[in-house]
C-alpha positions in Angstrom: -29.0 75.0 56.4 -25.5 75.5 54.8 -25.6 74.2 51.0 -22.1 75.5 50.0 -19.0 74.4 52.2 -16.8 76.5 53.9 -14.3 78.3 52.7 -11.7 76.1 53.7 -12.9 73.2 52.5 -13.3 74.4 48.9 -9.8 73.2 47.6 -9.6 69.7 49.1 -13.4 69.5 47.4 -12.4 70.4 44.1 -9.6 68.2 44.2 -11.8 65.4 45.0 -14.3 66.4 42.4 -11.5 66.7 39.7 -10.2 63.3 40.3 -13.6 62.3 40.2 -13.9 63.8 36.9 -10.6 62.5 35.4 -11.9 58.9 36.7 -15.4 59.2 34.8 -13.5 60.5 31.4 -11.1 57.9 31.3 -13.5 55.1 32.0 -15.9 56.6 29.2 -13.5 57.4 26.8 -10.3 55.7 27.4 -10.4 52.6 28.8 -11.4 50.6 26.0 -8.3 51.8 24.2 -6.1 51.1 27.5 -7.4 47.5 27.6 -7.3 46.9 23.8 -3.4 48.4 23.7 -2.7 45.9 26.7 -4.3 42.5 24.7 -2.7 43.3 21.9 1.0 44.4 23.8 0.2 40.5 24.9 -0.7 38.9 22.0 2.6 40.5 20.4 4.4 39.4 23.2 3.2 35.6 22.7 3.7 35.8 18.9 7.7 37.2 19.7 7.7 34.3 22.0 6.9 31.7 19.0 8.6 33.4 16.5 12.0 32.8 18.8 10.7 29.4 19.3 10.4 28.4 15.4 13.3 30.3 14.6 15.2 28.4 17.2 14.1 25.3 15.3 15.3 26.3 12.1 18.7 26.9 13.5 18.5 23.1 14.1 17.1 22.0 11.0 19.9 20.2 9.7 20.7 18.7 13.2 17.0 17.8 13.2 17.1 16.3 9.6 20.5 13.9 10.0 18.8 13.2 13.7 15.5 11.9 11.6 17.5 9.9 9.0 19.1 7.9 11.8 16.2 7.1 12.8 14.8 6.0 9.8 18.2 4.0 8.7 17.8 2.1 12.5 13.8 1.6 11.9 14.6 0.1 8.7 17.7 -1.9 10.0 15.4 -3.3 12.4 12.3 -4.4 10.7 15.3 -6.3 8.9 15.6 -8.9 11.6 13.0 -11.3 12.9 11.9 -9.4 16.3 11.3 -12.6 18.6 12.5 -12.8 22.0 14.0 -16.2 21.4 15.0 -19.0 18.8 11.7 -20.5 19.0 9.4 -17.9 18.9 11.5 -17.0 15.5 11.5 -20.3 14.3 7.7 -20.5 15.0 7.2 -16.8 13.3 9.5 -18.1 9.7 7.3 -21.2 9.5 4.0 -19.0 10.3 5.4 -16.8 7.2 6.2 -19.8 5.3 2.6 -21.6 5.3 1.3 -18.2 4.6 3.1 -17.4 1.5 2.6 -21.2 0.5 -1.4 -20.3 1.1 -1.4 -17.2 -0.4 1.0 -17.8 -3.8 -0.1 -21.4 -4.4 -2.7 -21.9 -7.5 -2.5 -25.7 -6.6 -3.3 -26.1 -3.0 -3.9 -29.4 -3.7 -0.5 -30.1 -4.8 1.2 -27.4 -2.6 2.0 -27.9 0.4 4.8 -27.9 3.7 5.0 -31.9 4.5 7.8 -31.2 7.4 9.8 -28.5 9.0 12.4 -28.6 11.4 13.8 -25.8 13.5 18.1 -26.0 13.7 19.9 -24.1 15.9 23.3 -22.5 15.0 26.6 -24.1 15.4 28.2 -21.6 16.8 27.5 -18.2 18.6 27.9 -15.3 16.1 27.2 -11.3 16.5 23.8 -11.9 15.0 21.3 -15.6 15.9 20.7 -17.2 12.7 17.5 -18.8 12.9 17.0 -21.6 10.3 13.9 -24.1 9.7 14.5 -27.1 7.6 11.5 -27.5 5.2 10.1 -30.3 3.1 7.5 -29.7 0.4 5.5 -30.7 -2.6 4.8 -27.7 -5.1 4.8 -27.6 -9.1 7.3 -26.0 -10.5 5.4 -22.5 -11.3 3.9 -22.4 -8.1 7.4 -22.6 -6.1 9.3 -20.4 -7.9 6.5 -17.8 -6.9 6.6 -18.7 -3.3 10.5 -18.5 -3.0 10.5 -15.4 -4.6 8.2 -14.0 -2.1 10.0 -15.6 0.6 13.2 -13.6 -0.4 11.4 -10.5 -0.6 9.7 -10.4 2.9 10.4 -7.9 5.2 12.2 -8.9 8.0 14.9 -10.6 5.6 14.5 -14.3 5.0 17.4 -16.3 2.7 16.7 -19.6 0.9 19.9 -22.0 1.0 20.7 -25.7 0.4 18.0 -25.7 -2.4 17.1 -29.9 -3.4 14.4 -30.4 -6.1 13.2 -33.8 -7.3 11.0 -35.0 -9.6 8.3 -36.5 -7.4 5.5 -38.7 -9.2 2.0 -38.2 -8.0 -1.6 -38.3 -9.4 -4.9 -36.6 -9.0 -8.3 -37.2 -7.7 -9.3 -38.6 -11.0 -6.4 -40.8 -11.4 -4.0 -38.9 -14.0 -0.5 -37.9 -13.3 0.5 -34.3 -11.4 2.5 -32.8 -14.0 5.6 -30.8 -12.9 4.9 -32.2 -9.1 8.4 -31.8 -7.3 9.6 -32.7 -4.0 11.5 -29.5 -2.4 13.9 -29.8 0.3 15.4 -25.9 1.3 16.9 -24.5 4.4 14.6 -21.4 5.4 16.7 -18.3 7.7 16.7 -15.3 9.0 18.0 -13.3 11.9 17.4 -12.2 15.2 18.1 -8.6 15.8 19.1 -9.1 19.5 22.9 -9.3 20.3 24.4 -12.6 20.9 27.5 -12.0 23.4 30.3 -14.0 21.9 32.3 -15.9 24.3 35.7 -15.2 24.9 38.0 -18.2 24.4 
């Protein structure tokens, strides 16, 4: 039996068994380090990658910034107007705002309250539908200054016009006289932030 190889063979073998060698001391020693270099080569990579990214958006900031304050100035111009779909829908929302000031501003519900309203279209066609409700009320005097001043600060905008106050005589449960009762008459509008096309004439 032949244990050692023939003479010729002896370099291609030790060839082999070098490579086989090299193989074992790289996986043992070295290829921890190779994969670790690699990760972190990738990680770098990623971190480059966002760097670029932020830095890009710092190039922009001030595009970004004036981009943002437009869109705050058209959010706020917007929650300005009443956002219906149509007259009625505003009419109906103004009156809705209305009853719920009156409710929540009132310290004499008794006394306090919407008696009529009455939706009225504009005249004419303007850049912006003016929606107006006619309203008839009773309120003392304390009571409806509080509930037009919180009217007139509601956001979307509503205007108080055509203001009639009358001394109205009245009297309590109990029989004595409603002091400071008043009969209110006021035109109640806002407006509709959807274009109106004006009519060429």
């Amino acid at each position: 039996m032949q244990w050692l190889p023939q003479k010729e063979n002896n370099r291609p073998l030790a060839i082999g068994l070098l490579i086989i060698a090299i193989g074992a001391v790289y996986f043992v020693g070295f290829h921890w380090y190779v994969s670790a270099q690699t990760a972190l080569a990738s990680e770098i990579n990623q971190l480059e990658q966002q760097a670029a990214r932020f830095k890009a958006a710092i190039n922009r900031r001030e595009d970004l910034e004036a981009r943002l304050a437009e869109l705050e100035e058209a959010r706020l111009d917007s929650a300005l107007f009443l956002g219906e779909d149509s007259f009625a829908l505003a009419a109906a929302r103004l009156t809705r705002t209305l009853r719920e000031t009156v409710r929540n501003e009132s310290q004499h519900t008794e006394f306090c309250r919407v008696t009529a309203t009455e939706n009225r279209a504009p005249d004419e066609e303007e850049r912006f539908e003016q929606v107006t409700v006619n309203v008839r009320m009773t309120c003392p005097l304390d009571d409806l200054v509080k509930i037009i001043y919180s009217l007139e600060r509601n956001t979307p905008m509503i205007f108080i016009d055509s203001l009639i106050i009358q001394q109205r005589g009245g009297r309590t449960r109990r029989g004595s006289n409603v002091e400071g009762a008043l009969e209110v008459r006021f035109d109640m509008y806002g407006y509709r932030s959807e274009l109106q096309e004006v009519s060429d004439v």
